[in-house]
C-alpha positions as CSV (number, residue, x, y, z in Angstrom):
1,X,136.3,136.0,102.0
2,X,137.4,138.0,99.3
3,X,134.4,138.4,96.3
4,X,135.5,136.8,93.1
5,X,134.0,138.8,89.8
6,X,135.6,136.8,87.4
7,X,136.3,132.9,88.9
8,X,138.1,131.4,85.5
9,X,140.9,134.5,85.4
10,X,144.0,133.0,85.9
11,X,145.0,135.9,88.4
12,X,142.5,134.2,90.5
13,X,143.5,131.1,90.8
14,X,145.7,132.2,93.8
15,X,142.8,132.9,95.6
16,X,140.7,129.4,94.6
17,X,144.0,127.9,95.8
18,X,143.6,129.7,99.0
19,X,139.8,129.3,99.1
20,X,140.3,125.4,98.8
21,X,142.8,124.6,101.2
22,X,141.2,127.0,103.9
23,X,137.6,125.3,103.6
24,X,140.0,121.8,103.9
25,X,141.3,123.0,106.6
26,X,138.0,124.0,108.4
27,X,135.9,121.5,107.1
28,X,138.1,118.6,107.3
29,X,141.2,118.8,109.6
30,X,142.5,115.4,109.8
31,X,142.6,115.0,106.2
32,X,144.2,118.5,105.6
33,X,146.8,117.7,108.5
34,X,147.2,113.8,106.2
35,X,147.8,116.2,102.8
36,X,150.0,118.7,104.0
37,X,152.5,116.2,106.6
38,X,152.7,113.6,103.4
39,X,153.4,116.7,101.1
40,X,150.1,115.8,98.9
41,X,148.5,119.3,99.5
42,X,149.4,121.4,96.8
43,X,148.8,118.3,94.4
44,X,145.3,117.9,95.7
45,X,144.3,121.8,95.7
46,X,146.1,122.0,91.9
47,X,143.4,118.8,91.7
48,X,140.5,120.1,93.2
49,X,140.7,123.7,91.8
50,X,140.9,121.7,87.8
51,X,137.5,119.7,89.0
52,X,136.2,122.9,90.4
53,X,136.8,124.7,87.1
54,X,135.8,122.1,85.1
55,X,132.6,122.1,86.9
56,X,131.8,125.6,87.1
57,X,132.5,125.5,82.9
58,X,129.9,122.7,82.3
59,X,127.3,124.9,84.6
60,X,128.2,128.0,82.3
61,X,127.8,126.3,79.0
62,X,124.5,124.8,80.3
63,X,123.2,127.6,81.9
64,X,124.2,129.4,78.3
65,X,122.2,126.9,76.0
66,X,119.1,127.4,78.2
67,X,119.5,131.0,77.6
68,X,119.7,130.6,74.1
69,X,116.6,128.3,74.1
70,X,114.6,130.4,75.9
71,X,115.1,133.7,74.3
72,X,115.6,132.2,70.3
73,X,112.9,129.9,70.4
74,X,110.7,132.0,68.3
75,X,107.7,130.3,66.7
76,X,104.9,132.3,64.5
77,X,101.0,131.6,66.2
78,X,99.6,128.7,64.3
79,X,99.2,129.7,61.1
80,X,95.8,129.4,59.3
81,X,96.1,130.0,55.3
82,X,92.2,130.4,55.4
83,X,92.9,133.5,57.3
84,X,96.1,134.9,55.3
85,X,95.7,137.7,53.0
86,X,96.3,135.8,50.3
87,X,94.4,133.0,50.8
């Protein structure tokens, strides 16, 4: 299986296509054989390859906003004014 650097480049959604349908085919035969003799299949990988994106977006933004909490989520010590300088 070919390794995908950038997943959300449309010159790669060739390959999710291809990833998709092979993984149907492997993983679930009968249903593959359904899609592809009633015509279905390239609706349902053009379906399942939105989802997948869609999914993989949400994880990115969410895995993005925990970054940006955990490495901006500066706070001084507790600050005692009896100590301060110019207290």
């Amino acid at each position: 299986m070919k390794n995908i650097t950038d997943v959300t480049d449309s010159s790669e959604k060739q390959t999710r296509l291809e990833m998709i349908r092979q993984a149907l085919k492997d993983k679930a035969p009968l249903m593959y054989e359904e899609l592809e003799s009633s015509g279905q299949l390239p609706i349902f990988l053009e379906a399942h390859d939105a989802e997948m994106m869609a999914s993989y977006q949400a994880a990115k933004n969410k895995a993005w906003e925990e970054t940006m909490s955990a490495f901006l989520n500066f706070a001084d010590a507790s600050y005692n004014e009896s100590s301060s300088p110019m207290g």
